[in-house]
C-alpha positions as CSV (number, residue, x, y, z in Angstrom):
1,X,117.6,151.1,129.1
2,X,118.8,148.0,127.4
3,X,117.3,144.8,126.3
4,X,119.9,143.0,127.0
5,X,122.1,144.5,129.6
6,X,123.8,141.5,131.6
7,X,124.5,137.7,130.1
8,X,122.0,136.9,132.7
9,X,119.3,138.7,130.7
10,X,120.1,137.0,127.7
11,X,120.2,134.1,129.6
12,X,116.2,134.3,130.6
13,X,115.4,135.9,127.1
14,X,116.7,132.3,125.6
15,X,115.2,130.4,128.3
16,X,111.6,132.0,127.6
17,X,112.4,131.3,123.9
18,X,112.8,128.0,124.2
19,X,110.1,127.2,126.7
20,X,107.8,128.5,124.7
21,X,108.8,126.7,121.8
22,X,108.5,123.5,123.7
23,X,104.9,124.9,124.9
24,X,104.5,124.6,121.5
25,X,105.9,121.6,120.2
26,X,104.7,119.9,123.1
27,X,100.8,121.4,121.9
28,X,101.4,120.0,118.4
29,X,102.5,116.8,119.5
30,X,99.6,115.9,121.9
31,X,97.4,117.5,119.0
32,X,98.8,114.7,116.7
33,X,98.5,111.7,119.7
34,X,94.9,112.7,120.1
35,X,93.7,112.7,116.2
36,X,95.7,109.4,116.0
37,X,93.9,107.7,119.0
38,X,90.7,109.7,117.5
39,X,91.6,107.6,114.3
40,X,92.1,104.2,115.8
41,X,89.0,104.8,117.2
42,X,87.2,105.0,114.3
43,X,89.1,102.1,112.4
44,X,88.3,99.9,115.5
45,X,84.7,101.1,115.4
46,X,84.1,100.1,112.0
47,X,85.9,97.2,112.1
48,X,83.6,96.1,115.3
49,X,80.5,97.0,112.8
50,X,82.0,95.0,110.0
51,X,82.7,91.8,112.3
52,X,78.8,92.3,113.8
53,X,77.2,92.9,110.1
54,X,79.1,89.1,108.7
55,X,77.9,87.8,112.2
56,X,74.4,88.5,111.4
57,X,75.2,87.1,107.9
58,X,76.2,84.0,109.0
59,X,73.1,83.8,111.1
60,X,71.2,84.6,108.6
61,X,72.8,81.8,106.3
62,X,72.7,79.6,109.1
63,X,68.3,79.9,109.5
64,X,67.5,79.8,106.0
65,X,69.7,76.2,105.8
66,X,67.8,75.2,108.6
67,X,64.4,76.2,107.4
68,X,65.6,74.7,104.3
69,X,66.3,71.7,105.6
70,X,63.1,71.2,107.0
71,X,61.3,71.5,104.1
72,X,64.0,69.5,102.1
73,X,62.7,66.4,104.6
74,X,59.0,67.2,104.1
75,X,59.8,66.9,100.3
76,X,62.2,64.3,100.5
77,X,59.2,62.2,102.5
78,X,57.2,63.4,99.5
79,X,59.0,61.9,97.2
80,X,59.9,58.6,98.5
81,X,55.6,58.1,98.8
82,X,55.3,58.7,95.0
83,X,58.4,56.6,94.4
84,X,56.6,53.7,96.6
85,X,53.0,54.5,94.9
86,X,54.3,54.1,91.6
87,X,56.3,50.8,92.4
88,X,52.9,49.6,93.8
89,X,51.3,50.6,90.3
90,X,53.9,48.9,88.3
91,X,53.3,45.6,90.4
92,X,49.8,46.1,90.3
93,X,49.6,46.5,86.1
94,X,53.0,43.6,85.5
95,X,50.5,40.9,88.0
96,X,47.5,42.2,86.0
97,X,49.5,41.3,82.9
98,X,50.8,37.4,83.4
């Protein structure tokens, strides 16, 4: 018995061959596709993270100027009474003087 004993043996043998190298081709591509996606996944992922750590950042920034602020008032307030105070002193001592 032959291997190959009609064209339409060799015919099948070539067709199985090539079948299964696009079995496996085919394999090897999806393999590829899904550590790609696998991949954007991850670069999207920590982008996302990166994008959520400067939001809280900014927030961050954004309550210390406000608390900031609010104490920059108190102080400015502060300020403008020992300003006035002083003034009144200086009136006070230059009528005292003529």
């Amino acid at each position: 018995m032959h291997l190959f004993a009609t064209s339409k043996d060799i015919l099948f043998i070539v067709l199985a061959a090539s079948s299964a190298f696009l079995t496996f081709f085919f394999c090897w591509m999806l393999f590829y596709l899904i550590m790609s996606f696998h991949q954007v996944y991850k670069m999207t992922k920590d982008a996302r993270q990166i994008v959520d750590d400067a939001g809280k950042t900014v927030r961050l920034f954004k309550e210390k100027v406000e608390n900031s602020a609010s104490y920059l008032l108190l102080i400015g307030e502060g300020m403008k009474k020992i300003i006035e105070f002083m003034k009144e002193r200086e009136e006070k001592k230059e009528s005292k003087n003529s």
